[in-house]
N, C-alpha and C positions, 0 to 999 in steps of 0.2 A: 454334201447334200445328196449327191446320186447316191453312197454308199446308204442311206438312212433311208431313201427310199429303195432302194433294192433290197436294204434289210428288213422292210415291213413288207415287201409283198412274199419275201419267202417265208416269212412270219406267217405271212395270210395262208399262201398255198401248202405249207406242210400244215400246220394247226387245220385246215379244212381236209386235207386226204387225213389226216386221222380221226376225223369226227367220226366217220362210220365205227370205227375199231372201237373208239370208246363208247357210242351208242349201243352197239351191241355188246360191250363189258359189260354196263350198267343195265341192260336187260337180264342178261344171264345172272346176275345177281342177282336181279330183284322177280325172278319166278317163281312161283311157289311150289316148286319139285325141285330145286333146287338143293343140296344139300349146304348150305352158305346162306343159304335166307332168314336166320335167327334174327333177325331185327324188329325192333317192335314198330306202332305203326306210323311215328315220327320219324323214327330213321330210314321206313322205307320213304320217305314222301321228300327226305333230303336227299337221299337214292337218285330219287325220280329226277330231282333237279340238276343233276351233276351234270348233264351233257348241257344244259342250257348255260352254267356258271362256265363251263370250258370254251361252249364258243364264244358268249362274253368275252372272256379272257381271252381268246387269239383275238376277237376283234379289236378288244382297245389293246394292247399289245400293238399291234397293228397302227393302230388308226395314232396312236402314239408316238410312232419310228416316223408314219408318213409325217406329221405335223411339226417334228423336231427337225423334220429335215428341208420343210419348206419357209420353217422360223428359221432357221440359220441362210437361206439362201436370200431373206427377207420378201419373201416374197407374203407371208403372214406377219 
């Protein structure tokens, strides 16, 4: 149980100190001086989403270790 939750909060806390790194990947991509910007204007706008799907995903990542680890200790 403690291991599943210690494994979601470092889950949490590395997936949130890299969110800047990747918000800013995904800007540098998606500027238009950019020499990398050939994308047309669907794949900028799936571009534009990518940081929002990431923290999604560190979150339930996350929210997933903590709830497996509070079902096995029965306490959900």
């Amino acid at each position: 149980m403690l291991g599943n939750l210690l494994g979601g909060f470092i889950v949490i806390l590395v997936g949130v100190n890299l969110l800047p790194t990747v918000a800013d990947t995904v800007a540098d991509q998606s500027a238009s001086d950019s020499s990398l910007a050939n994308v047309s204007s669907a794949g900028a706008t799936i571009l534009g989403l990518v940081t929002l799907f990431y923290a999604l995903g560190i979150m339930s990542a996350g929210v997933a270790l903590c709830i497996g680890g509070l079902r096995n200790a029965g306490v959900m």
